[in-house]
C-alpha positions in Angstrom: 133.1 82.3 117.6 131.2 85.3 116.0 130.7 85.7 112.9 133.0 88.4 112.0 135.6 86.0 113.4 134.8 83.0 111.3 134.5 85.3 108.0 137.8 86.0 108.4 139.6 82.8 109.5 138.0 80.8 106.5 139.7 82.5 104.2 142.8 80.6 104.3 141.9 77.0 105.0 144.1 73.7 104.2 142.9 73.7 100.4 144.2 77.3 99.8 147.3 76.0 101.1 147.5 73.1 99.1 147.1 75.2 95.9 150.4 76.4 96.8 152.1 73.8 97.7 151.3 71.7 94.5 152.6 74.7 92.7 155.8 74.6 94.4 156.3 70.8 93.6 155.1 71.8 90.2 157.7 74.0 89.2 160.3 71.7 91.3 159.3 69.1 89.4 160.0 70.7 85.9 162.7 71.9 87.5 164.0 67.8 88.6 163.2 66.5 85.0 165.4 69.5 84.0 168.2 68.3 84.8 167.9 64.3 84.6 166.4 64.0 81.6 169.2 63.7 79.1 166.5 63.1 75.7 164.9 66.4 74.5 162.0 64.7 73.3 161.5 63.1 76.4 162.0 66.0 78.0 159.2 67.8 76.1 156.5 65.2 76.9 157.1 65.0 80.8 157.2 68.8 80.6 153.1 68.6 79.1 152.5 66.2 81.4 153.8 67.7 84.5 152.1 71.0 83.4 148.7 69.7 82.7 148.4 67.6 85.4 149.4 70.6 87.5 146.9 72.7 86.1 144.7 70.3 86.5 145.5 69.8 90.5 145.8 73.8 91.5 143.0 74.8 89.4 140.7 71.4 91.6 141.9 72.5 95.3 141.4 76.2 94.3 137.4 75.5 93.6 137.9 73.2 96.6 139.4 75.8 98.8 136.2 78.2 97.9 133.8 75.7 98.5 135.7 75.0 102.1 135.3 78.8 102.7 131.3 78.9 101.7 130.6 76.6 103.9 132.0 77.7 107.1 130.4 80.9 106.2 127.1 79.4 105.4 127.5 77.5 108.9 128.6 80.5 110.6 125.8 82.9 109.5 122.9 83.3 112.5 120.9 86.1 111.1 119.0 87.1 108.1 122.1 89.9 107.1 124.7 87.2 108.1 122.9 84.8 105.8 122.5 87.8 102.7 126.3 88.9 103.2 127.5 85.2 102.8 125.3 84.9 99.9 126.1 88.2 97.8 129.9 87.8 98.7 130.9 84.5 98.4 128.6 84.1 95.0 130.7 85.4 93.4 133.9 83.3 94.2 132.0 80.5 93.8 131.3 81.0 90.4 134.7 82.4 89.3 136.9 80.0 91.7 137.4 77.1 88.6 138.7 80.9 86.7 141.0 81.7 89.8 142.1 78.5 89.7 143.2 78.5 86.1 144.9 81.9 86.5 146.6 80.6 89.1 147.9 77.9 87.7 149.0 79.9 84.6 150.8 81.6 87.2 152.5 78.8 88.5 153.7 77.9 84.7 154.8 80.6 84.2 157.0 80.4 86.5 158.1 77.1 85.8 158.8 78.4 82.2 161.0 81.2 83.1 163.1 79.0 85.7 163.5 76.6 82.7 164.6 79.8 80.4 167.4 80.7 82.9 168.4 77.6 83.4 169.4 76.7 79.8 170.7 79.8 79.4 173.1 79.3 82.1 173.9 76.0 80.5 174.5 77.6 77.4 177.0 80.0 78.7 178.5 77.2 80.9 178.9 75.2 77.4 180.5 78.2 75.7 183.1 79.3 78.7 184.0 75.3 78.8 
C-alpha cells in the first residue's frame, strides 16, 4: 500500500475500537448495578469501582490505540518527508494520548451519570404515581 493509504487506514485500528466498547459496558454496567443493587451503600462503592476501573481501561487502550497508529505509520514511511510528517504529526498524539484518554473516559462517566440521574428520577415519579 502507499503511504497516503496506510496514514489513513491506521487511524481507526482494534484499540480505538476497544475504547468504545469498554465505555459502552461501562455505562451498561452502572447501568446493571442500578437496578440490582437494593443497598445504597453498596451501590455507591461498586459505582467507584466500576468508574475507576473504567477510567482506568479507556484511558490504557486510548494510549494503546495511538501507539498502534505510530507504528504503522513509522513502518509505512519510505522517504525522508514520509519519515518528518510521521514524526511532527503523530508527536503530538503520542504525548497527549494518556490526556485523550482521560477526557474520554470523563466522557464516558458522564454519561453514565446522567443515565443514572434519569433513571432515579423516573423511579421517583413511578414511587409517587404508585
Amino acid at each position: 500500500m502507499i503511504f497516503e493509504t496506510i496514514w489513513e487506514t491506521s487511524k481507526y485500528n482494534w484499540a480505538f475500537w476497544l475504547s468504545h466498547i469498554l465505555g459502552i459496558l461501562g455505562v451498561s454496567a452502572l447501568l446493571f448495578f442500578a437496578f440490582r443493587i437494593k443497598s445504597q451503600s453498596k451501590r455507591k462503592i461498586i459505582y467507584m469501582i466500576t468508574i475507576i476501573v473504567m477510567s482506568i481501561f479507556i484511558t490504557a487502550s486510548t494510549i494503546l490505540s495511538v501507539q498502534i497508529k505510530w507504528e504503522r505509520r513509522c513502518d509505512a514511511a519510505q522517504t525522508k518527508k514520509e519519515k518528518t510528517a510521521v514524526a511532527n504529526r503523530d508527536g503530538a498524539n503520542l504525548t497527549f494520548s494518556p490526556i485523550i484518554g482521560g477526557f474520554k473516559s470523563l466522557i464516558y462517566v458522564a454519561i453514565g451519570m446522567i443515565a443514572l440521574i434519569i433513571i432515579k428520577k423516573i423511579k421517583l415519579h413511578q414511587d409517587r404515581i404508585m
